[in-house]
N, C-alpha and C positions, 0 to 999 in steps of 0.2 A: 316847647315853651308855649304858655297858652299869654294871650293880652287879652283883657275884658275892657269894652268900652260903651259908655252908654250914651245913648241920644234919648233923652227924653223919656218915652217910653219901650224905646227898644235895648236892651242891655244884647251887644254883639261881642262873641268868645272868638277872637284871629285865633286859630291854631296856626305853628311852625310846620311849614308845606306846603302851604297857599288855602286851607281850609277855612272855612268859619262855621259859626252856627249864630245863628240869630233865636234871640229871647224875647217876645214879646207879652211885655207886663201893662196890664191897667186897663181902663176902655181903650175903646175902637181897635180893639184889637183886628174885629172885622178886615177892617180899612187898612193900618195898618201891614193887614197878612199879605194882604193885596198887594200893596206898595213893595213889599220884600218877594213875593213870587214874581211880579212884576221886571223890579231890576235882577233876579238871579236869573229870569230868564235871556234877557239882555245880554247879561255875562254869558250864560252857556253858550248863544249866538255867536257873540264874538271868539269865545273860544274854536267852535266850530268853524267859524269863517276861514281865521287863524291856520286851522290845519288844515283846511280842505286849499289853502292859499301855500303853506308850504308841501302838499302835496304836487300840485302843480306847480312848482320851479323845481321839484325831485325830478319830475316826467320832461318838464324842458329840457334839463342838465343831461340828464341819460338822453333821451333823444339827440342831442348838440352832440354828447360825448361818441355814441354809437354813428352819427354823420360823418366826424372828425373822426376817427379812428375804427373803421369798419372792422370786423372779424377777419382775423388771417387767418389763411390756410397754411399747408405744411411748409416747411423752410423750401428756400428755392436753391438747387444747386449751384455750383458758378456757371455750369452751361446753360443755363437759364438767364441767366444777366448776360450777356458775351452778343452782340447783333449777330446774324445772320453769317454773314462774312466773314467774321474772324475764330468764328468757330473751329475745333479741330474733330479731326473725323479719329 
């Protein structure tokens, strides 16, 4: 699904997916261009922040998870649970 909307002299196409394209008609398009590289840069920022922010709570989670639950080794027998003492020979 495409939506076209226009501001003035920019005519912007939202694609279905999170895409857009921007259209710029008439003077100052110069200026204009600017003003649209400008905020898509902003956006890619934020986007990047975004992941570089859900990457580190992935590395917290695993690091908390790997704290709280270390790697086992092989099963332990029942003579391994059993204290000293009441062990049978």
């Amino acid at each position: 699904m495409i939506t076209f909307v226009i501001f003035g002299h920019i005519m912007v196409a939202l694609i279905a997916g999170g895409g857009a394209l921007v259209v710029i008609v008439g003077q100052r398009r110069r200026h204009l261009a600017a003003m649209v590289r400008d905020l898509a840069r902003k956006a890619l920022l934020r986007c990047e922040t975004a992941e570089q922010a859900d990457r580190s709570r992935q590395q917290q989670r695993n690091s908390l998870h790997r704290r709280l639950h270390p790697a086992r080794g092989p099963p332990l027998s029942k003579a391994d649970h059993c204290p000293a003492g009441l062990r049978r020979a």
